[in-house]
LOTI-713402 format. One record per residue (C-alpha): x, y, z; residue in one letter; chain; residue number from 1. Coordinates in Angstrom, 2 decimals. Example, Ala and Ser with C-alpha at 12.3 -4.5 7.8 and 13.67 -1.06 7.14 Angstrom:
<rec><px>12.30</px><py>-4.50</py><pz>7.80</pz><kero>A</kero><paza>A</paza><kelo>1</kelo></rec>
<rec><px>13.67</px><py>-1.06</py><pz>7.14</pz><kero>S</kero><paza>A</paza><kelo>2</kelo></rec>
This chain:
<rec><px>-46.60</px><py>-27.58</py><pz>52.93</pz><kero>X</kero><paza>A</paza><kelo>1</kelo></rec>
<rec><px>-43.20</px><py>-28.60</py><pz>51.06</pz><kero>X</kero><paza>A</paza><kelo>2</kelo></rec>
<rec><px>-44.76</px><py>-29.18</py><pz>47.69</pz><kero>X</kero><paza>A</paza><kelo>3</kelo></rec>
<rec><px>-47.29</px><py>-27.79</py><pz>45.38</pz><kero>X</kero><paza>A</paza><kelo>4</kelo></rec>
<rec><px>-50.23</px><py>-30.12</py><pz>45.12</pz><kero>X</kero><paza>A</paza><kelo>5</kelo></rec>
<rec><px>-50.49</px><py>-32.03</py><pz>41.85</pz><kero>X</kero><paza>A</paza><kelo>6</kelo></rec>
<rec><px>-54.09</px><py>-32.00</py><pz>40.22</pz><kero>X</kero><paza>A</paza><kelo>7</kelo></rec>
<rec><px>-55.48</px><py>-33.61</py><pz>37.04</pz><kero>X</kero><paza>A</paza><kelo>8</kelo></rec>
<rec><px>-58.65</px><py>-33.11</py><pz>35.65</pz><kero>X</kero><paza>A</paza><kelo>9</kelo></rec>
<rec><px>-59.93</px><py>-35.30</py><pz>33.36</pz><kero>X</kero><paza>A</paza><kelo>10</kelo></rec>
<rec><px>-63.23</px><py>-33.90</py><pz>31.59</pz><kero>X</kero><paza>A</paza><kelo>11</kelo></rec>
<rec><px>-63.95</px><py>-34.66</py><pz>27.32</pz><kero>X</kero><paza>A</paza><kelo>12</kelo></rec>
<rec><px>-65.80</px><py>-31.10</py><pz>27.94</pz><kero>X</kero><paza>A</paza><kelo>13</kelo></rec>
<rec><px>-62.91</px><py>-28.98</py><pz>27.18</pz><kero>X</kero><paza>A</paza><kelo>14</kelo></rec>
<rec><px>-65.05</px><py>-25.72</py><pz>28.17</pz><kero>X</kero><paza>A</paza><kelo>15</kelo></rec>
<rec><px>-65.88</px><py>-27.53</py><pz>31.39</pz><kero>X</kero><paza>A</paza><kelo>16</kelo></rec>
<rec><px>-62.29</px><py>-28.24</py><pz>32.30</pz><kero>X</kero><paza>A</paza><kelo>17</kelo></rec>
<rec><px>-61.15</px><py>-25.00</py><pz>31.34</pz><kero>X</kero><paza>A</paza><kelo>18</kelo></rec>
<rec><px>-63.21</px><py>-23.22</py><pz>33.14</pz><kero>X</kero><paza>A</paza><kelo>19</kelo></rec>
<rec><px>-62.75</px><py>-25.06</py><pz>36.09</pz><kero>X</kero><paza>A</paza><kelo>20</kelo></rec>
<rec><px>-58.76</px><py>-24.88</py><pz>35.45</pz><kero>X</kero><paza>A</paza><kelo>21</kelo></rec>
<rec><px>-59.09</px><py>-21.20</py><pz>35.42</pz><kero>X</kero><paza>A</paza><kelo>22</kelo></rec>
<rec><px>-60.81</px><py>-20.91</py><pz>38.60</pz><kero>X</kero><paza>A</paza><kelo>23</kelo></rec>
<rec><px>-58.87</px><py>-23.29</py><pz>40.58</pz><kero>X</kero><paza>A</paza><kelo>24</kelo></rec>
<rec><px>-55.46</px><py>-21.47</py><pz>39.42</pz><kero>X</kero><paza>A</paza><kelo>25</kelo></rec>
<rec><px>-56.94</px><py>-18.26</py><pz>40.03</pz><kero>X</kero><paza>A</paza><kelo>26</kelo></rec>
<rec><px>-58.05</px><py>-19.37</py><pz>43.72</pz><kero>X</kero><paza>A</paza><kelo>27</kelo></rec>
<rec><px>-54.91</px><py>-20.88</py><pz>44.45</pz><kero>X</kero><paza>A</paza><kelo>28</kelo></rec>
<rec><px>-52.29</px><py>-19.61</py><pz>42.11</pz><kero>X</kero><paza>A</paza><kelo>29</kelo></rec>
<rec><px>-48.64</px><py>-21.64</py><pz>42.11</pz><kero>X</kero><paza>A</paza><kelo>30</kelo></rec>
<rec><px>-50.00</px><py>-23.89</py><pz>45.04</pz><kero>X</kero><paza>A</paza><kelo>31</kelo></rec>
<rec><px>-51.67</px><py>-26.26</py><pz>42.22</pz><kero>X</kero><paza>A</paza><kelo>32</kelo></rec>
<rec><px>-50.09</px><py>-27.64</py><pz>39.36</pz><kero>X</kero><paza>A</paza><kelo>33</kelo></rec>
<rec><px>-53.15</px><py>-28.37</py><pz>37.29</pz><kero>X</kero><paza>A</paza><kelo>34</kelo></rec>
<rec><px>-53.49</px><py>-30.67</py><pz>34.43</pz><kero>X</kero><paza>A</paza><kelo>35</kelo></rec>
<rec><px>-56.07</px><py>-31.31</py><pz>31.77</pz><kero>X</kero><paza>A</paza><kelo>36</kelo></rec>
<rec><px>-56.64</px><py>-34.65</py><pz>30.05</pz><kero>X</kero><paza>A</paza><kelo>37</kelo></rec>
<rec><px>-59.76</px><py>-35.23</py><pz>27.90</pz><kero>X</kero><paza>A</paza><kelo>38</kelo></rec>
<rec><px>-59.50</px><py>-38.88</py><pz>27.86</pz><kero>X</kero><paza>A</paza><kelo>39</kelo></rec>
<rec><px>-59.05</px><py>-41.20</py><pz>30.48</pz><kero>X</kero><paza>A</paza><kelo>40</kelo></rec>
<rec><px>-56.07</px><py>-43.42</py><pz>28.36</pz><kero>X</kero><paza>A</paza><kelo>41</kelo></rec>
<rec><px>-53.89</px><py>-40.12</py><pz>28.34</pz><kero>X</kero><paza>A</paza><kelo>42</kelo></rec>
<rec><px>-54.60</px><py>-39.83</py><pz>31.81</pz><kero>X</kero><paza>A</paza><kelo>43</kelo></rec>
<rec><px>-53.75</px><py>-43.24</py><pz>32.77</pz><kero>X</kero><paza>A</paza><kelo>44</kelo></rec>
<rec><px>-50.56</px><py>-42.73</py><pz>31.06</pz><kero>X</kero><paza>A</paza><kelo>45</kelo></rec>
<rec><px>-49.33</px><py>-39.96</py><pz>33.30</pz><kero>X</kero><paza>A</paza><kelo>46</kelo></rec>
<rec><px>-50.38</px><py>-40.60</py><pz>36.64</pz><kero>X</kero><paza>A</paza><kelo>47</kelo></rec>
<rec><px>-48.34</px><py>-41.58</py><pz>39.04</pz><kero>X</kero><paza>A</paza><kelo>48</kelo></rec>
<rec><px>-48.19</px><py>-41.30</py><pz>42.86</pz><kero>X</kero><paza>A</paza><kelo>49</kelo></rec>
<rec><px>-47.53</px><py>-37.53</py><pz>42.93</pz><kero>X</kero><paza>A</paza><kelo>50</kelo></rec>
<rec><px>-51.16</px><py>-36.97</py><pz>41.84</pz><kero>X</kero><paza>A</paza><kelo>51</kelo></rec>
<rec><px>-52.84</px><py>-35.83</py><pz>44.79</pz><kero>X</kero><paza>A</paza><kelo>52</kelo></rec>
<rec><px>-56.23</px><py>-35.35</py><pz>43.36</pz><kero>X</kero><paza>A</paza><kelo>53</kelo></rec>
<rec><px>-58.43</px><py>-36.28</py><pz>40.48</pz><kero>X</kero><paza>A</paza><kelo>54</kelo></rec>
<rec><px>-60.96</px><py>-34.50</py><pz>39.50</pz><kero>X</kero><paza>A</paza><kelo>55</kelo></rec>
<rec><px>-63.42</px><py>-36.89</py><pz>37.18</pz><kero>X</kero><paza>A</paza><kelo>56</kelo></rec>
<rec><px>-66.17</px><py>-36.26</py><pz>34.94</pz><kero>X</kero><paza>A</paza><kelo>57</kelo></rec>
<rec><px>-68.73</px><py>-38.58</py><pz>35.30</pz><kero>X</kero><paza>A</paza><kelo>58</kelo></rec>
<rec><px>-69.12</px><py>-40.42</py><pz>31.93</pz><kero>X</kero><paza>A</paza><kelo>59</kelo></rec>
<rec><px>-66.51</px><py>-39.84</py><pz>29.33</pz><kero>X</kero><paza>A</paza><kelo>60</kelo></rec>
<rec><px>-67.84</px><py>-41.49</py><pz>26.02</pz><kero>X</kero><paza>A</paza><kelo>61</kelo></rec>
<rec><px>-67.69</px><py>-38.08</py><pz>23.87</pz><kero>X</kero><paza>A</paza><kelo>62</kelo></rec>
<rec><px>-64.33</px><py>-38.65</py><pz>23.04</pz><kero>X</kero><paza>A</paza><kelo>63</kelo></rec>
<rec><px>-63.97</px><py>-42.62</py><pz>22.76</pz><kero>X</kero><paza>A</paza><kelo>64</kelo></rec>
<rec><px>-66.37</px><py>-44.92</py><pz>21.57</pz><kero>X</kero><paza>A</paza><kelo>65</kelo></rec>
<rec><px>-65.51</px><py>-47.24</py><pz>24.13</pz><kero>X</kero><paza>A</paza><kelo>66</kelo></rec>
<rec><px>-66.07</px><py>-44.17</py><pz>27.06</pz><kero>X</kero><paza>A</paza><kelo>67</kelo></rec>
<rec><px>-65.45</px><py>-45.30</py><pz>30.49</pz><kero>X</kero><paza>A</paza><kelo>68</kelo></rec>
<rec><px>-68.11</px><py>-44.52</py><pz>33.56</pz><kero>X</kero><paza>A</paza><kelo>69</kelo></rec>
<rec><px>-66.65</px><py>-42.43</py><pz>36.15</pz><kero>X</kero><paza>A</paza><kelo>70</kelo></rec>
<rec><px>-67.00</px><py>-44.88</py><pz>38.70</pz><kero>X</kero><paza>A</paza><kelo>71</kelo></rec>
<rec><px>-64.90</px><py>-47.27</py><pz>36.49</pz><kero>X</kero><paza>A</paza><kelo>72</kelo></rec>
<rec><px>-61.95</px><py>-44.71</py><pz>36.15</pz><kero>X</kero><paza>A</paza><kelo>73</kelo></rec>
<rec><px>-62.23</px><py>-44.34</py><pz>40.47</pz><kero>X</kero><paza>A</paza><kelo>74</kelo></rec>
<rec><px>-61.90</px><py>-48.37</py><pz>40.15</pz><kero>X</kero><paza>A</paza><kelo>75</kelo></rec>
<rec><px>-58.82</px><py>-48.29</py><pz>38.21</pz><kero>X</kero><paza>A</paza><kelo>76</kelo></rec>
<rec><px>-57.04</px><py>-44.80</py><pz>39.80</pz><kero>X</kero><paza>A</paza><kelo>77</kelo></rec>
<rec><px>-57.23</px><py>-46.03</py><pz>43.24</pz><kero>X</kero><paza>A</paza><kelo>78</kelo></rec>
<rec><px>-56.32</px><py>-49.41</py><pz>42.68</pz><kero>X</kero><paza>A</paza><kelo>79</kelo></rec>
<rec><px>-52.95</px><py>-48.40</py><pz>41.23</pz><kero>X</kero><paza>A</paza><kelo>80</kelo></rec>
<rec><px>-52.58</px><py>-44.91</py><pz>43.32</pz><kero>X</kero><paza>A</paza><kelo>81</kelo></rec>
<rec><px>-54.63</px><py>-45.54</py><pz>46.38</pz><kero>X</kero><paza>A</paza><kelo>82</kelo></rec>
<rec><px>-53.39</px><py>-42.29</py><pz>47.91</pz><kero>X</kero><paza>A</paza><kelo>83</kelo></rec>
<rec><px>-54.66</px><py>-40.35</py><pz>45.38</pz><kero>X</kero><paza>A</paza><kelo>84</kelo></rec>
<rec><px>-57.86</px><py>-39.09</py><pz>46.33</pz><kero>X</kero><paza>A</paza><kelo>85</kelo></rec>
<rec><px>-60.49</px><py>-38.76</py><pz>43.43</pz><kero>X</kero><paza>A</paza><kelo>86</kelo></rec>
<rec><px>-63.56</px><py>-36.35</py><pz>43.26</pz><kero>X</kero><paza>A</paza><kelo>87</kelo></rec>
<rec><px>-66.25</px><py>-37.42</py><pz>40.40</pz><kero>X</kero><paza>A</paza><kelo>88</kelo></rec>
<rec><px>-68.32</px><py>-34.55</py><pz>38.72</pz><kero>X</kero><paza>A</paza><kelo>89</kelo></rec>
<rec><px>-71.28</px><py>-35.91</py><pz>37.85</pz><kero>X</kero><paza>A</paza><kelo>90</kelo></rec>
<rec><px>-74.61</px><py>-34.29</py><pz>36.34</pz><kero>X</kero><paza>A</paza><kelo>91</kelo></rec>
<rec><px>-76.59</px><py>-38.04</py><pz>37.01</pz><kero>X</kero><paza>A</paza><kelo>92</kelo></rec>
<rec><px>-78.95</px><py>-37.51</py><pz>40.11</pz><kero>X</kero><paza>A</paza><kelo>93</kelo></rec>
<rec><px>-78.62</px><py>-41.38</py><pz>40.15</pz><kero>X</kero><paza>A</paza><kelo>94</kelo></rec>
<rec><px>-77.75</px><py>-41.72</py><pz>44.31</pz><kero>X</kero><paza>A</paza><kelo>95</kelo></rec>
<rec><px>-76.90</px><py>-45.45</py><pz>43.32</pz><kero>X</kero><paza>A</paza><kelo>96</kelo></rec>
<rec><px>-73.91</px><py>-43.93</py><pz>41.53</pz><kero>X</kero><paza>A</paza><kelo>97</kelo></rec>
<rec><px>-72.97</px><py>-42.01</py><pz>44.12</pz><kero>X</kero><paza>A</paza><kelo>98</kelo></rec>
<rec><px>-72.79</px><py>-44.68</py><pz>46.57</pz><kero>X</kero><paza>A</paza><kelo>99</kelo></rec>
<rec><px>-70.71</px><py>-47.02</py><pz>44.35</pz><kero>X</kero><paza>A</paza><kelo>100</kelo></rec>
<rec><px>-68.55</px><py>-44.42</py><pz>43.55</pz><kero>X</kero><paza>A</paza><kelo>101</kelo></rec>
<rec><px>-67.63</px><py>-43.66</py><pz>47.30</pz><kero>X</kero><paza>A</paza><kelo>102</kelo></rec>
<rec><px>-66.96</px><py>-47.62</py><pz>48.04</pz><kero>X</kero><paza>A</paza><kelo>103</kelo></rec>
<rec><px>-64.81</px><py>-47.76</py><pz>45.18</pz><kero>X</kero><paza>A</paza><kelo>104</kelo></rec>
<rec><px>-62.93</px><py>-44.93</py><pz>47.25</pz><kero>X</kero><paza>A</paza><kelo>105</kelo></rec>
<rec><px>-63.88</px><py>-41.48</py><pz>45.51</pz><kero>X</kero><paza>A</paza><kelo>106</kelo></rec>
<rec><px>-63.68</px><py>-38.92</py><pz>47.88</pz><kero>X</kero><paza>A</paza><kelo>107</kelo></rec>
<rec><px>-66.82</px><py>-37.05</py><pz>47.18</pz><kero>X</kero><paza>A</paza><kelo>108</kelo></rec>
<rec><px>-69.58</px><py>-37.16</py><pz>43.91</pz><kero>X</kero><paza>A</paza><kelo>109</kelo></rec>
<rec><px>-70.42</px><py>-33.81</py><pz>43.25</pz><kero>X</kero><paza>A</paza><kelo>110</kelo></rec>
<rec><px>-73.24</px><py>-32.87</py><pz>41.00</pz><kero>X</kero><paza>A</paza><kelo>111</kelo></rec>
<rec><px>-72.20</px><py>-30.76</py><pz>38.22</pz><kero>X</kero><paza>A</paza><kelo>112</kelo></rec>
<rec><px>-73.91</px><py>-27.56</py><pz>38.68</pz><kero>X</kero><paza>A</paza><kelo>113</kelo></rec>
<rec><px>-74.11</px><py>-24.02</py><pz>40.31</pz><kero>X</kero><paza>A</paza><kelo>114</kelo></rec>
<rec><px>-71.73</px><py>-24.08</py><pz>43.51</pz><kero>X</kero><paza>A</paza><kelo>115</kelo></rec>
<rec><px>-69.29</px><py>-27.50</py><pz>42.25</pz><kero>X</kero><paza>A</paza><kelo>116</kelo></rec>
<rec><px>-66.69</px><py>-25.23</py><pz>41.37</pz><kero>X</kero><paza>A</paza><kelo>117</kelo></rec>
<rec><px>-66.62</px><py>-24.28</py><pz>44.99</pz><kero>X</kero><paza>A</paza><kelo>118</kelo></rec>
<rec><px>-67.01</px><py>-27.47</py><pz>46.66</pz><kero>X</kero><paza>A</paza><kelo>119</kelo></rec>
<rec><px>-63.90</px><py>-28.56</py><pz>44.66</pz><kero>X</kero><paza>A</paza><kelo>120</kelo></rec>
<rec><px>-62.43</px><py>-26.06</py><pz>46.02</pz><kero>X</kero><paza>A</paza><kelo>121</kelo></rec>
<rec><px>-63.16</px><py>-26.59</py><pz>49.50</pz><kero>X</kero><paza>A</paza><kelo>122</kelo></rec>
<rec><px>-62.05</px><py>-30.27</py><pz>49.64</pz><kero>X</kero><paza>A</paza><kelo>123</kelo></rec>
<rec><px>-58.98</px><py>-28.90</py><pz>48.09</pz><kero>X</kero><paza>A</paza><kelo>124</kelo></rec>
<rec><px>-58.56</px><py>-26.19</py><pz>51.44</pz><kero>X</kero><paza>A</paza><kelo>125</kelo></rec>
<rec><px>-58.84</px><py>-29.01</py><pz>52.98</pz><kero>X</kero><paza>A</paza><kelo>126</kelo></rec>
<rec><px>-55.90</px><py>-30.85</py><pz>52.14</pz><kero>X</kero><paza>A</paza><kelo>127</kelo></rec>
<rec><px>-54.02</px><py>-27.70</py><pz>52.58</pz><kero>X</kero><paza>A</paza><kelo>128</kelo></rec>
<rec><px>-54.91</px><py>-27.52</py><pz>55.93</pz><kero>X</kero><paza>A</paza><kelo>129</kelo></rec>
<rec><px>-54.85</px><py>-31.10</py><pz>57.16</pz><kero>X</kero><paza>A</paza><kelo>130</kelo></rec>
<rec><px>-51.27</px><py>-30.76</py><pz>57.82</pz><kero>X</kero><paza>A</paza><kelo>131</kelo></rec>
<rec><px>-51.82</px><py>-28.21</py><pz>60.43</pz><kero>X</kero><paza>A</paza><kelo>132</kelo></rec>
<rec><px>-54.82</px><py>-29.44</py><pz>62.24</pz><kero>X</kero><paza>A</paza><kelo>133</kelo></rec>
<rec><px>-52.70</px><py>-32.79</py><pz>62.92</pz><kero>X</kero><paza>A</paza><kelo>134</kelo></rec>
<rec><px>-49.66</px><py>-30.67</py><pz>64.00</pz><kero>X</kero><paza>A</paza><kelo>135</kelo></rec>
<rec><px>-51.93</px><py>-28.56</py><pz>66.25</pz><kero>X</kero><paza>A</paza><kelo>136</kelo></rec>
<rec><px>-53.86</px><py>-31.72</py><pz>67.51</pz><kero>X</kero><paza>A</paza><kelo>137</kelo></rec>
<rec><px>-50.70</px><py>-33.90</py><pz>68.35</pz><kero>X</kero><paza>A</paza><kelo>138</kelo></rec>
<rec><px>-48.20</px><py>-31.06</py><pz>69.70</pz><kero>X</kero><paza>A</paza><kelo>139</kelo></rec>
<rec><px>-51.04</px><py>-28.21</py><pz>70.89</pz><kero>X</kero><paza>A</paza><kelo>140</kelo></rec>
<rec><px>-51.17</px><py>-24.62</py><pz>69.59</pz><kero>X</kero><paza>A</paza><kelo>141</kelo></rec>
<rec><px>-48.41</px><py>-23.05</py><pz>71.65</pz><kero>X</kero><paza>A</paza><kelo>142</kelo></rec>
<rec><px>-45.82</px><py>-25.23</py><pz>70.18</pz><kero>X</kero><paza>A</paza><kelo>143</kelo></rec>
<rec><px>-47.29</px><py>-24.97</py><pz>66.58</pz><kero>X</kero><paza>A</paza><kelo>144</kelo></rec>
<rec><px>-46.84</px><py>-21.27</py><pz>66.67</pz><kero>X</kero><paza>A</paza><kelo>145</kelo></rec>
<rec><px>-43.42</px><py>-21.96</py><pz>68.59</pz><kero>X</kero><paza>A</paza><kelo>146</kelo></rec>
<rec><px>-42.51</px><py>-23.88</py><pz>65.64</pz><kero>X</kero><paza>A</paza><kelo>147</kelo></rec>
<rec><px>-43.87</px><py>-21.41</py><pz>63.34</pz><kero>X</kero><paza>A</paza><kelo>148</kelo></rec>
<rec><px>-42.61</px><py>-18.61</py><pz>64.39</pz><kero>X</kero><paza>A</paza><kelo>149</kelo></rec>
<rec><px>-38.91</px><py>-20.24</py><pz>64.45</pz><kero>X</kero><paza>A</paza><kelo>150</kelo></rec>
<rec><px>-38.89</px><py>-21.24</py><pz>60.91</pz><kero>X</kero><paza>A</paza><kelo>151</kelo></rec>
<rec><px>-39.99</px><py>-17.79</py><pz>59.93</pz><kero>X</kero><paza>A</paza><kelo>152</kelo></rec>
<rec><px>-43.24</px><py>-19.74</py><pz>57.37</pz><kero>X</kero><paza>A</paza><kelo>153</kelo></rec>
């Protein structure tokens, strides 16, 4: 991978975002650049198309009056950055929401309890690794490791 992968999460629970700040950089150390916005406006405001993943809380009306849904921040994200991929963290069992948010083009809804920390995570080895399993798909192992090995990774 040539660059560290850029990651906002935008939570108005600022235990809930630091915690999950904390474990993220601790599982992945200076591969992430993580940042924390507790309101969607601010977060709107810095995007831009090196964001490679959002991670959104699921309503965010403790902060503003006017809060936006979840699925309404996935609406506007990945109509102005559709190659950001979006994750919403939700703790509404609602599977209506769920399926609304993936049309609108979240990546996954997970529910926001024991284990979410770690399915973040995993969608974020993912990403990691998709680079790789392409290479090894389209040029085979041998020459992956050929290519490896020369360029001393």
């Amino acid at each position: 991978m040539n660059r560290n992968l850029n990651v906002f999460i935008l939570n108005d629970d600022v235990m809930t975002a630091g915690k999950l700040r904390k474990y993220l950089a601790h599982r992945f150390g200076n591969i992430l650049n993580i940042s924390l916005f507790f309101s969607s406006a601010s977060c709107f405001r810095m995007i831009d198309e090196q964001v490679d993943l959002v991670v959104v809380d699921d309503y965010m009306g403790t902060v503003s009056k006017s809060g936006r849904s979840g699925v309404e921040i996935v609406k506007v994200i990945k109509k102005q950055h559709p190659n950001t991929e979006v994750v919403l963290l939700t703790s509404n069992e609602d599977i209506g929401l769920k399926v609304e948010a993936l049309k609108n083009g979240a990546r996954a809804v997970i529910p926001n309890r024991r284990g979410a920390f770690q399915r973040i995570r995993s969608l974020i080895d993912q990403s990691i690794s998709q680079p790789i399993r392409y290479l090894v798909a389209e040029y085979g192992v041998k020459t992956f490791v050929f290519v490896f090995l020369w360029y001393g990774c």
